[in-house]
GUROTI-216138 format. One record per residue (C-alpha): x, y, z; residue in one letter. Coordinates in nm, 4 decimals, padded with zeros to 6 digits. Layout:
N
      east     north        up  residuo
         X         Y         Z        A
...
This chain:
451
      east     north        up  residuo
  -01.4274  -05.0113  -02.6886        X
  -01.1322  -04.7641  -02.6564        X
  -00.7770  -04.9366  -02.7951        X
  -00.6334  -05.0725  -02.3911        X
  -00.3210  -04.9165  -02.4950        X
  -00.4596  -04.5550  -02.5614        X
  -00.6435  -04.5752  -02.2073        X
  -00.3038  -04.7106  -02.0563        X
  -00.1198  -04.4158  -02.2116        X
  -00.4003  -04.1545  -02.0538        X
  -00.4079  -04.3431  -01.7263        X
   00.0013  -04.2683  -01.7560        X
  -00.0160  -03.9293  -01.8374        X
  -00.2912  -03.8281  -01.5446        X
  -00.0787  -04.0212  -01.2761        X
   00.2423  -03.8158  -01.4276        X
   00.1018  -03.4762  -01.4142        X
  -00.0123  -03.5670  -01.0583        X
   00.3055  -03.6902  -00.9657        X
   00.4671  -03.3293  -01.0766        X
   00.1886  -03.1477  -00.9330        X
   00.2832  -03.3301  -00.5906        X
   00.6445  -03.2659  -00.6059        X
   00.6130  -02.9396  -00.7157        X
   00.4033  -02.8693  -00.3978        X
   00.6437  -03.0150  -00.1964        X
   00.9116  -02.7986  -00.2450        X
   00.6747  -02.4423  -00.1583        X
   00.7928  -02.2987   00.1729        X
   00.6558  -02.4057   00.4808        X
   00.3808  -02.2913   00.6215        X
   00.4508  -02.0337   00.9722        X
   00.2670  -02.0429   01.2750        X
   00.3212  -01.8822   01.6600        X
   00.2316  -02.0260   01.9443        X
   00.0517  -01.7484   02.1913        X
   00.3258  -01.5455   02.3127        X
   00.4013  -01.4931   01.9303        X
   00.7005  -01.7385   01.8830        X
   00.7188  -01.8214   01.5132        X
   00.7817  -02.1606   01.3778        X
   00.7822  -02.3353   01.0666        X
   00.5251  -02.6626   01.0398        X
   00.7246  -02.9458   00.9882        X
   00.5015  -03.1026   00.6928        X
   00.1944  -02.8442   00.5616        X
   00.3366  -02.5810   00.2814        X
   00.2247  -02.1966   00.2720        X
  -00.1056  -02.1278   00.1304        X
  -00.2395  -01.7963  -00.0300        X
  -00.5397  -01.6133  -00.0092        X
  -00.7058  -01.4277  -00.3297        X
  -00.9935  -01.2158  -00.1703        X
  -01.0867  -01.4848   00.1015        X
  -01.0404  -01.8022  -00.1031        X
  -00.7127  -02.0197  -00.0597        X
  -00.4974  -02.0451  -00.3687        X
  -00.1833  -02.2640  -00.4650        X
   00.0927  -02.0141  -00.4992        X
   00.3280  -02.0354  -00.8016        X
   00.7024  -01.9275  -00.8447        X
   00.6337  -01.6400  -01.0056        X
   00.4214  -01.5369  -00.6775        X
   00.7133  -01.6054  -00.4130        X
   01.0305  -01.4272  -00.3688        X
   01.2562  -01.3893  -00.0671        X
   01.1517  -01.1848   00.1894        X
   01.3368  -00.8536   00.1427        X
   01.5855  -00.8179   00.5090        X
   01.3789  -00.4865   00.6614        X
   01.0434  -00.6195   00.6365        X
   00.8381  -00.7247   00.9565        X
   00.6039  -01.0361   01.0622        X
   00.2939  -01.0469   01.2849        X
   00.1063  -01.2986   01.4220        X
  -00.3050  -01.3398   01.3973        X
  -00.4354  -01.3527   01.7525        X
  -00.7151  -01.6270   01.7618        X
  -00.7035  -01.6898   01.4133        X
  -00.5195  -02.0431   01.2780        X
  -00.3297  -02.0519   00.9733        X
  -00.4790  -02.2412   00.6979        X
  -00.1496  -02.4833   00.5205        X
  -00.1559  -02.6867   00.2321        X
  -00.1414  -03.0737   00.2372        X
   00.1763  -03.1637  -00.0197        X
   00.0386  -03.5020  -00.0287        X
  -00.3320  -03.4225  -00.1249        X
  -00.2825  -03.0712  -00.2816        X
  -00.5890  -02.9683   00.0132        X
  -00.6383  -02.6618   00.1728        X
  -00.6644  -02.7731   00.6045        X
  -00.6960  -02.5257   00.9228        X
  -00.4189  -02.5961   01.1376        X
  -00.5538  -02.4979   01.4918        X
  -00.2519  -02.6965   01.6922        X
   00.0551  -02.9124   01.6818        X
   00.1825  -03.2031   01.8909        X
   00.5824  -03.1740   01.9053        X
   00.7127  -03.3972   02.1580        X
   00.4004  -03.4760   02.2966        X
   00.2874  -03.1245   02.3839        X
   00.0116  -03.0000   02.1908        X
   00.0627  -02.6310   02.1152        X
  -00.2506  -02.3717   01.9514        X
  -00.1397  -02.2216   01.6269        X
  -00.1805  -01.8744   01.5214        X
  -00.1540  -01.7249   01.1403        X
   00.1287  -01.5712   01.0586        X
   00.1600  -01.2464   00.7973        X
   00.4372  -00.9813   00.6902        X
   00.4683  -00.6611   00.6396        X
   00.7081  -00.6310   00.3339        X
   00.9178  -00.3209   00.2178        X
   00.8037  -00.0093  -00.0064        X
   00.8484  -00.0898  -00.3173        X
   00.6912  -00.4294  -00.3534        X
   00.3280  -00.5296  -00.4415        X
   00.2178  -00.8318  -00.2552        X
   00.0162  -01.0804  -00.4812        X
  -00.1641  -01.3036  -00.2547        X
  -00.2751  -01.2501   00.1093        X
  -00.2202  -01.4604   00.4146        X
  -00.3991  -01.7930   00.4575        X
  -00.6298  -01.7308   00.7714        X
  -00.9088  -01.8606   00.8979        X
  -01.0993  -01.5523   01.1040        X
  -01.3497  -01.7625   01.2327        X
  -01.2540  -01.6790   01.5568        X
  -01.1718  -01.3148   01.5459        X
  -01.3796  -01.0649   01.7629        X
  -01.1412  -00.7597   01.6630        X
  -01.0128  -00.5511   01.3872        X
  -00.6402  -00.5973   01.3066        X
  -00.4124  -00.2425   01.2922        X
  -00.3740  -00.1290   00.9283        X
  -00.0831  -00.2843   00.7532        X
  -00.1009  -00.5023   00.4575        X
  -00.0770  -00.8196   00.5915        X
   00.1132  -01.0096   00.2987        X
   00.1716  -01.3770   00.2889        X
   00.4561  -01.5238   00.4083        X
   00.6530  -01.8992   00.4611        X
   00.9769  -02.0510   00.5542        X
   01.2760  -02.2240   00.3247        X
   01.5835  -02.2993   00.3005        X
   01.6873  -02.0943   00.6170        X
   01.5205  -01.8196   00.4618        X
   01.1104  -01.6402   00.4416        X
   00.9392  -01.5939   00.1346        X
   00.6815  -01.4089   00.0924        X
   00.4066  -01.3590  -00.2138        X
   00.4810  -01.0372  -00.3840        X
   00.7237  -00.8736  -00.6546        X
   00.9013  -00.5414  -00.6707        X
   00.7567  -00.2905  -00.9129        X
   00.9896  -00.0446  -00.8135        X
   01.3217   00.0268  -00.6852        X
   01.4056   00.3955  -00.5131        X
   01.6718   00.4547  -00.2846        X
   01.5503   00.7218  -00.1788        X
   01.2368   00.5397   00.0058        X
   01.4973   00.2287   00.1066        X
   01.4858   00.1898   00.4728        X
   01.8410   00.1139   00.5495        X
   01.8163   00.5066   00.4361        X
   01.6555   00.5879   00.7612        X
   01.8756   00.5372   01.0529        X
   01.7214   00.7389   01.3806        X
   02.0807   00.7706   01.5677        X
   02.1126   01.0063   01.2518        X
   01.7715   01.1538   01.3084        X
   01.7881   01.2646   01.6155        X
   02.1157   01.5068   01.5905        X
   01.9679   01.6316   01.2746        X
   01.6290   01.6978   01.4655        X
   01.8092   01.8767   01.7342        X
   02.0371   02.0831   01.4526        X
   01.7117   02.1803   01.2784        X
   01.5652   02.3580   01.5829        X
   01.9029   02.5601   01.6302        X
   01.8827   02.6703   01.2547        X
   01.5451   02.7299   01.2173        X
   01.2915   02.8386   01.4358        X
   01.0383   02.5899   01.5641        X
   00.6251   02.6539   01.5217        X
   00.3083   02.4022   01.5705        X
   00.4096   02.2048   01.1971        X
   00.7444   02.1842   01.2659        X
   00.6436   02.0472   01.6310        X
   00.4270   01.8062   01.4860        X
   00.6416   01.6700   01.2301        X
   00.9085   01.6242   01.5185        X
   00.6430   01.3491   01.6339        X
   00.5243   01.2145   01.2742        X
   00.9487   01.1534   01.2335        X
   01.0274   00.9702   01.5852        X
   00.7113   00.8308   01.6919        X
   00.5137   00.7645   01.3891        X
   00.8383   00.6788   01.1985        X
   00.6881   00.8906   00.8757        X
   00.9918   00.8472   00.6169        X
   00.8809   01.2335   00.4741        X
   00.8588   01.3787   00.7892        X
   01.2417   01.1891   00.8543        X
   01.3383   01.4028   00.5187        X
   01.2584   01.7433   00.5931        X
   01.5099   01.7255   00.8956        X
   01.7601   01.5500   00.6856        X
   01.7210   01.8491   00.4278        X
   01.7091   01.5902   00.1374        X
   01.4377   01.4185  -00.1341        X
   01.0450   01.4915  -00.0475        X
   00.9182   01.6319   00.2679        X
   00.5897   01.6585   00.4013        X
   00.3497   01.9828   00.4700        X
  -00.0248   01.8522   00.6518        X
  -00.2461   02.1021   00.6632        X
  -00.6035   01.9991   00.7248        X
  -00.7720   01.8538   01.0085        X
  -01.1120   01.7541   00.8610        X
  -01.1707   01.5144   00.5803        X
  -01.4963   01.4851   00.3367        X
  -01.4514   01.0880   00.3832        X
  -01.4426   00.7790   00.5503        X
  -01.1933   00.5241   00.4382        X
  -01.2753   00.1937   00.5665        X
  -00.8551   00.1864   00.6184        X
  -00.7608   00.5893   00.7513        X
  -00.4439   00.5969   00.8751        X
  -00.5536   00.9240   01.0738        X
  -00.9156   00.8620   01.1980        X
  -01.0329   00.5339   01.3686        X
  -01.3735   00.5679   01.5186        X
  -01.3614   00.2183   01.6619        X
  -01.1597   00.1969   01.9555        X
  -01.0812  -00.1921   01.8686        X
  -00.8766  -00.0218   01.6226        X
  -00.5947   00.2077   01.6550        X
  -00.4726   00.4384   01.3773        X
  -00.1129   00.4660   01.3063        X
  -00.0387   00.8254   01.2439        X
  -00.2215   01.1022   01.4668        X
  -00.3787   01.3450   01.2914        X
  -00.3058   01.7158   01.2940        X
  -00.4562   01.8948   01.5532        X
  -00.4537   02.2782   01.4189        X
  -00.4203   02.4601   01.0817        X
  -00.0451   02.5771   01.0189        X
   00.0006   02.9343   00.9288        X
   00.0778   03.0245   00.5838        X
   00.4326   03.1847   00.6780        X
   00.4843   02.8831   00.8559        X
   00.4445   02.6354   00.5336        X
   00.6250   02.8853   00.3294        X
   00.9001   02.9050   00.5637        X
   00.9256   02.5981   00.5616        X
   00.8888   02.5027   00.2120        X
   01.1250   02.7203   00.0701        X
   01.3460   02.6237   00.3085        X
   01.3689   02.2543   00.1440        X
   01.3475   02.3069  -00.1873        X
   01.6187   02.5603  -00.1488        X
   01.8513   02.3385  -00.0168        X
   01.7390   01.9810  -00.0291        X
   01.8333   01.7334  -00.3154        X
   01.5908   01.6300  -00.5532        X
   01.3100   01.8242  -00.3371        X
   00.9270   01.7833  -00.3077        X
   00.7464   01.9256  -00.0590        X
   00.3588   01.7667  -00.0875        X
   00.0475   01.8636   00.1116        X
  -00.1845   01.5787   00.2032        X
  -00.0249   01.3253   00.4077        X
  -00.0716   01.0269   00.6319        X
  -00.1261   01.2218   00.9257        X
  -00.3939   01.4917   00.8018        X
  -00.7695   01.5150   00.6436        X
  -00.8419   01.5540   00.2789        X
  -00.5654   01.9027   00.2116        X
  -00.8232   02.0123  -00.0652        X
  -01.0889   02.0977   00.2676        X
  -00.8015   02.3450   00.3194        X
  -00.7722   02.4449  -00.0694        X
  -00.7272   02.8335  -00.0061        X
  -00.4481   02.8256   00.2417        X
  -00.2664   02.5752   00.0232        X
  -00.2931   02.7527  -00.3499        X
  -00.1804   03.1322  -00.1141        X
   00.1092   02.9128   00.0109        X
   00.1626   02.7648  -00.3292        X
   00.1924   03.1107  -00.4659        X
   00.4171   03.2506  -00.2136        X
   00.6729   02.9852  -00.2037        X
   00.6889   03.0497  -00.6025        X
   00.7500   03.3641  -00.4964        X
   01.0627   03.3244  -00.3115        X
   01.2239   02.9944  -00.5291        X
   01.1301   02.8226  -00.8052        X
   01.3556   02.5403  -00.7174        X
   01.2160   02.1430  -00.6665        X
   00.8383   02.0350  -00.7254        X
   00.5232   02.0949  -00.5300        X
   00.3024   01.8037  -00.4905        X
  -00.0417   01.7697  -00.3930        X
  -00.1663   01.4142  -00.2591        X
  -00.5883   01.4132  -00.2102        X
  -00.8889   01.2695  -00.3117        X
  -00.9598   01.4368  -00.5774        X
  -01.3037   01.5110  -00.4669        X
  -01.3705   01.9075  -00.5329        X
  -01.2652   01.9440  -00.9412        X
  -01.3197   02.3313  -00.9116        X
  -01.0934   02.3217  -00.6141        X
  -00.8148   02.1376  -00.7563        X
  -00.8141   02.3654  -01.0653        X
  -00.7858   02.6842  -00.8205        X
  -00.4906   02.4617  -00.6486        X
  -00.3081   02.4063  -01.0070        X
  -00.3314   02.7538  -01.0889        X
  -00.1266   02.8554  -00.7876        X
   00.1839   02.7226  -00.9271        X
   00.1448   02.3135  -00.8617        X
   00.3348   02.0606  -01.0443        X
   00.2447   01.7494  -00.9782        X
  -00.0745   01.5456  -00.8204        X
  -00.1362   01.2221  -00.6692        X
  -00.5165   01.1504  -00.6408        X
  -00.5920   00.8386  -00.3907        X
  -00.8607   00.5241  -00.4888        X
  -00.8977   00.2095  -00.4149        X
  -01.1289   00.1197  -00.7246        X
  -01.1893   00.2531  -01.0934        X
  -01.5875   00.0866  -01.0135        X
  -01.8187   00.3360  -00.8217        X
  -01.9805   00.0774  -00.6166        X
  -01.6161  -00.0839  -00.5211        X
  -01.5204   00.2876  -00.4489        X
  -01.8120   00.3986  -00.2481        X
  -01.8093   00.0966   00.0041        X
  -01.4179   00.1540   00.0787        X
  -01.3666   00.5518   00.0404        X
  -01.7563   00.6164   00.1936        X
  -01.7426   00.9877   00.0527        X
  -01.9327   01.2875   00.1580        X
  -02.1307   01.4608  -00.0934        X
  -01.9082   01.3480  -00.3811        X
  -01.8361   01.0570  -00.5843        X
  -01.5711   00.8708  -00.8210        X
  -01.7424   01.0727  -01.1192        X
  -01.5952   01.3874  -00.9707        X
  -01.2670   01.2156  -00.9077        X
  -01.2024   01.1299  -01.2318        X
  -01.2611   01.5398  -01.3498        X
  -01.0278   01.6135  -01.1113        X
  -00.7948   01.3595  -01.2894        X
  -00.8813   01.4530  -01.6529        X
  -00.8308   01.8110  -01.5341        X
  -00.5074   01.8037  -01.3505        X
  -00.3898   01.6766  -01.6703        X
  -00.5668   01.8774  -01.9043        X
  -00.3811   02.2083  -01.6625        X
  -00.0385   02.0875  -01.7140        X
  -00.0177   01.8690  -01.4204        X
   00.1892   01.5835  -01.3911        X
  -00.0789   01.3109  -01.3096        X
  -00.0387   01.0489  -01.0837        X
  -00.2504   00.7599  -00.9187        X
  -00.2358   00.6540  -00.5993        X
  -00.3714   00.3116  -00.6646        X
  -00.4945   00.0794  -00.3491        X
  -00.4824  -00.2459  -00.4337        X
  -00.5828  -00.5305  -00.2589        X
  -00.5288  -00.9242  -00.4251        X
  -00.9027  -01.0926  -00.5117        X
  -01.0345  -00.7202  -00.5724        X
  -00.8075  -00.5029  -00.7801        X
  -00.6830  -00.8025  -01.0219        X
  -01.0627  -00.8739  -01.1275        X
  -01.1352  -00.8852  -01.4565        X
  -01.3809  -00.6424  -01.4622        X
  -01.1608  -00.4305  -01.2372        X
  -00.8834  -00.3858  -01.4505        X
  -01.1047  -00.3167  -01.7742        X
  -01.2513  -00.0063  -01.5645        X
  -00.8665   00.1098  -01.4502        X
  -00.8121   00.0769  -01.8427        X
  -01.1061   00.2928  -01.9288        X
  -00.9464   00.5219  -01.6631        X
  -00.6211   00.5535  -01.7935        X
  -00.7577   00.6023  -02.1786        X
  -01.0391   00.9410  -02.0420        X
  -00.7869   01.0865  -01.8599        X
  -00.4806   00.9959  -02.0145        X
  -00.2817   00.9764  -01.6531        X
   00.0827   00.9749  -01.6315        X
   00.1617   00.7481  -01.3741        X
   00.0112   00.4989  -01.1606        X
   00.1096   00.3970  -00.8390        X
   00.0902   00.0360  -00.6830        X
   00.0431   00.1487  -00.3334        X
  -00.0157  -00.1936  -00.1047        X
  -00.4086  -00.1189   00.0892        X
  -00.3324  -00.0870   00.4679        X
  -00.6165  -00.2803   00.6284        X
  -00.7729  -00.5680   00.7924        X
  -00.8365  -00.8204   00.5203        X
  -01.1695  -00.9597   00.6556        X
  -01.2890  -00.6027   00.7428        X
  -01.2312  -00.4870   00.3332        X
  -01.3820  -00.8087   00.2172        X
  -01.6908  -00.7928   00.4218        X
  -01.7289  -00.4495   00.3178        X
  -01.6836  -00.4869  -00.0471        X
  -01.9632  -00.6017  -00.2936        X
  -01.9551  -00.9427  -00.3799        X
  -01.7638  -00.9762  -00.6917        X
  -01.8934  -01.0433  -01.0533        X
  -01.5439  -01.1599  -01.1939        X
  -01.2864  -01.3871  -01.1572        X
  -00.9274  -01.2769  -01.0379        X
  -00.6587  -01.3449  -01.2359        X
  -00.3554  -01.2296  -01.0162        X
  -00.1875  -00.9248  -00.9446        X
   00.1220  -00.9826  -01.1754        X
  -00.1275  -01.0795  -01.4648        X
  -00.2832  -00.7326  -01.3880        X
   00.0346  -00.5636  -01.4139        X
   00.1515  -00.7697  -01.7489        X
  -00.1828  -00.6367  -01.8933        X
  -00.1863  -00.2678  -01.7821        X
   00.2080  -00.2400  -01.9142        X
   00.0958  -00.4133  -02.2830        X
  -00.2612  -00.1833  -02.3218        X
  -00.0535   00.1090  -02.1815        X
   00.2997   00.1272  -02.2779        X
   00.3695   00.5097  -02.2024        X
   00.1639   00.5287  -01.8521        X
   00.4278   00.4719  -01.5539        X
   00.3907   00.1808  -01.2735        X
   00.6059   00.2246  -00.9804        X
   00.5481   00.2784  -00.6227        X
   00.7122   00.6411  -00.5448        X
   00.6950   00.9964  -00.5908        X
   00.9072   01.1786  -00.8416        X
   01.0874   01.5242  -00.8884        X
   00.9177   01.6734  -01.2091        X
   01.0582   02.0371  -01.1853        X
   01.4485   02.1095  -01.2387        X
   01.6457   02.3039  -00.9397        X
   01.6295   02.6181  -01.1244        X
């Protein structure tokens, strides 16, 4: 028989780690609901729950952070929130309230948090209920303390140039209006008019403000089908959020109004492949003659090309034009991860990563514009084949780009996952020790001197 005293001791110890577990969930924020006309509250007793993929997590400290002031909230139509139980340390749907002795229907609640920050856990939702596709943002999540929201991510990158108290429209608009005086208008400029004020496009918002990195669409077509295209939406449930060009630009119109901006705009890039357009490299031939005409006329700021990174012969013709700087898109360094989100025509992640190893083998500076999504890019396996990634192509610079998209529309769509997650910050700690001289930030950079 076990010494009583030893047992008592263990007994002690359990009911002490539980009773620190318990307060420790008691001081989380508060969980957020809305009633139906999207009115958001803060429950009164269940705390803010996480999801990782589509299972509920306990959030830690080093997950939360205060909401930063310019970041937005939604509600879930249909869809309860799913709170935590301080008392229990269980996960419960909370599909109404009774205050006062009305019963009100709760709905999730989610933000939308600021460039510049990586969330770490989604919102707590059950879908159940759901019959439609949400709009693509990344749907973060968030709760209520102290007179203040909190939301799970962390800031891997700070650039004032991409802050959005930078962005004021009543400063916009006159410089909208003096750019058509100064310059003559065409089709691009038109439609970058609309990306600016109605689509809100922070690039197109630059190239009128004749400062930082500006943006040139030039193809209508694409050679795939993200799951999350912030162009193309064949199902009507769901809208995109940028409309896509209609028309190919002339070349003297993207010269004109390249040079233009890196002429006279601080710290200028001017990129092809945008929010608003195809894949640019469908339109490879048009960009590398406009490439080598703008060189022609300044070699002031940096040209950047974002794209898929689909066509390696295609990107090499691009790079010998004069480019200085890539930024190929994907949401997974596994092909069957890739495939399910990106759905590409006639070309897979094999030929992405040439273009990768050969935009840095030309000279390039290299970037990746890294999707990630919480449950799927901070898998173990996951972030050993990003590693092998980094090491073949020897990359300079990864980007932490937040995936815009309905959270039960990726999941359903991904395979089902042979590894645990370990959590986004984890994943970042681990990328920063195996790769000390590869970049992690959020952002764009100038990489050519105003010569």
């Amino acid at each position: 028989m076990k010494d009583p005293l030893e047992l008592f001791s263990n007994l002690l110890l359990v009911r002490t780690e539980q009773a620190m577990k318990n307060e420790y969930l008691k001081n989380l924020p508060y969980m957020l609901y809305a009633d139906k006309d999207g009115q958001i509250y803060d429950h009164p007793y269940f705390r803010m729950a996480g999801f990782s993929g589509c299972y509920s997590v306990v959030l830690g400290e080093e997950d939360l952070m205060p909401m930063p002031e310019f970041s937005k909230l939604f509600f879930i139509p249909d869809c309860p929130p799913i709170g935590l139980d301080p008392s229990t340390g269980e996960f419960k749907t909370v599909s109404e309230i009774e205050v006062d002795g009305v019963v009100t229907k709760c709905f999730a609640v989610a933000a939308f948090i600021e460039p510049g920050l990586v969330r770490s856990h989604l919102p707590a939702v059950d879908y159940g209920p759901k019959s439609y596709i949400l709009p693509m943002w990344a749907y973060t999540a968030v709760g209520f303390m102290d007179e203040s929201y909190w939301t799970a991510a962390f800031r891997i990158e700070y650039n004032h140039k991409w802050d959005p108290r930078n962005y004021d429209d009543r400063e916009l608009i006159p410089a909208i209006e003096k750019f058509q005086k100064e310059q003559h208008g065409g089709p691009l400029v038109d439609h970058l008019i609309n990306c600016a004020t109605k689509n809100h496009c922070f690039a197109a918002k630059n190239l009128f403000l004749k400062r930082w990195e500006a943006p040139l669409p030039v193809s209508q077509t694409c050679n795939a089908a993200c799951l999350g295209c912030l162009s193309l939406q064949p199902d009507l449930s769901c809208e995109a959020s940028h409309e896509r060009i209609s028309f190919t630009p002339s070349k003297e119109e993207i010269v004109a109004l390249a040079v233009k901006h890196l002429d006279q705009a601080p710290e200028a890039i001017v990129s092809f492949g945008q929010g608003c357009e195809g894949e640019p490299l469908m339109e490879h031939s048009l960009i590398a003659d406009s490439i080598r005409e703008i060189r022609r006329k300044t070699n002031k700021g940096t040209i950047n090309l974002n794209t898929n990174g689909s066509w390696p012969e295609r990107m090499s013709a691009v790079a010998k034009s004069g480019l200085d700087s890539v930024r190929i898109s994907l949401n997974s360094a596994r092909p069957e991860f890739y495939k399910a989100y990106c759905r590409p025509k006639n070309y897979d992640l094999t030929d992405v990563a040439a273009s990768i190893s050969l935009s840095k083998e030309m000279g390039l500076y290299t970037m990746i514009n890294y999707l990630v999504f919480p449950g799927i890019t901070d898998q173990e396996d996951e972030i050993e084949a990003l590693g092998d990634l980094i090491e073949k192509t020897g990359v300079n610079f990864v980007h932490l780009k937040n995936l815009d998209i309905d959270p039960q529309l990726y999941m359903q769509n991904m395979p089902a996952p042979k590894s645990k997650a370990i959590g986004m910050k984890q994943m970042v700690d681990i990328l920063r020790q195996e790769f000390p001289d590869v970049e992690l930030g959020y952002f764009n950079k100038p990489v050519r001197a105003d010569t």
